[in-house]
C-alpha positions, 0 to 999 in steps of 0.5 A, spaced: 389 478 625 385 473 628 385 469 633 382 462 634 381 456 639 380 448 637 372 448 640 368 442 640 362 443 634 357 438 634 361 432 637 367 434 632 373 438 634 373 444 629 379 452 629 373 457 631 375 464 629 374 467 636 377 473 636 379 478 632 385 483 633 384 488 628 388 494 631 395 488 630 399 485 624 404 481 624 411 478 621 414 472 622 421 470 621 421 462 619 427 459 619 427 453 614 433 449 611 428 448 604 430 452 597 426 456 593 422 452 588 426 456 581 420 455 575 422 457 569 417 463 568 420 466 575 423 471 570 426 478 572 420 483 571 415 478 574 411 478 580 409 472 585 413 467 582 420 469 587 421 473 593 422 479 590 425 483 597 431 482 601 435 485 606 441 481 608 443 481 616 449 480 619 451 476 614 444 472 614 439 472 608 431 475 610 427 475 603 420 476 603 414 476 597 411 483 595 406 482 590 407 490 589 415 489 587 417 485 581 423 481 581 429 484 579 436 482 576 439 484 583 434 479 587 435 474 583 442 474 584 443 474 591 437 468 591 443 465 586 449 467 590 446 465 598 444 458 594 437 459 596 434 456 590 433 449 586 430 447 581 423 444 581 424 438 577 432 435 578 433 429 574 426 426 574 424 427 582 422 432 585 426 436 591 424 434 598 421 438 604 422 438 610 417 441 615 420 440 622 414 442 627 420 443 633 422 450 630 420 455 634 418 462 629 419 469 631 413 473 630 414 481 631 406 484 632 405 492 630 400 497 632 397 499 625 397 506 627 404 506 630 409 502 628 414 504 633 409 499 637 411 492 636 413 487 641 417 479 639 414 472 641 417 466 640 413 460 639 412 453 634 406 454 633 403 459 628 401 466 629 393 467 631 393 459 634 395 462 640 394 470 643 398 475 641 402 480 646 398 485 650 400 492 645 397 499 647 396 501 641 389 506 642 384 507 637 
């Protein structure tokens, strides 16, 4: 994971890497009221065209891409069933995209070493633009 800062650079703003966190990785869990663009060679059996992952939570669908896991006919269901999906051309217009820069993201930071070490933030910027949790995760 790496951590950067806004620096001025020969009179310009620029993100400077400043520190790296290799001992961390991180999730994040954003919400979005967006659908999934479904293309039609989002196939069972294909990779990186759909998430391919899902548990479902207290009724709330997580779903996530592993570009080791193809999808399945079971993934692809319950994308259909949760009504996650649309089609990326509808009647000639494209679907819109709402970004909202106000939600806050919940971001769990785990020792690579020792996943029972983790810690939760909660933050409306993105991950590595602000410092991460203090972890003890040795070497």
């Amino acid at each position: 994971m790496k951590h950067y800062t806004l620096q001025r650079n020969q009179g310009t703003l620029e993100w400077i890497c400043d520190s790296i966190y290799a001992n961390l990785f991180v999730i994040n869990i954003i919400p979005s009221i967006n659908k999934l663009f479904y293309f039609p060679d989002a196939v069972v059996g294909s990779k990186g065209k759909l998430p391919s992952r899902y548990v479902i939570v207290k009724g709330k669908l997580f779903y996530w891409d592993d570009d080791d896991y193809p999808l399945t006919e079971e993934t692809l269901s319950v994308l259909k069933k949760y009504d996650a999906l649309t089609d990326m051309i509808h009647d000639r217009v494209l679907p819109e995209t709402v970004i909202s820069d106000s939600k806050e993201i919940a971001f769990y930071y785990f020792c690579r070493n020792n996943l029972l070490k983790h810690k939760r933030a909660v933050s409306s910027k993105s991950a590595g633009y602000y410092r991460p949790p203090k972890l003890k995760c040795g070497n």
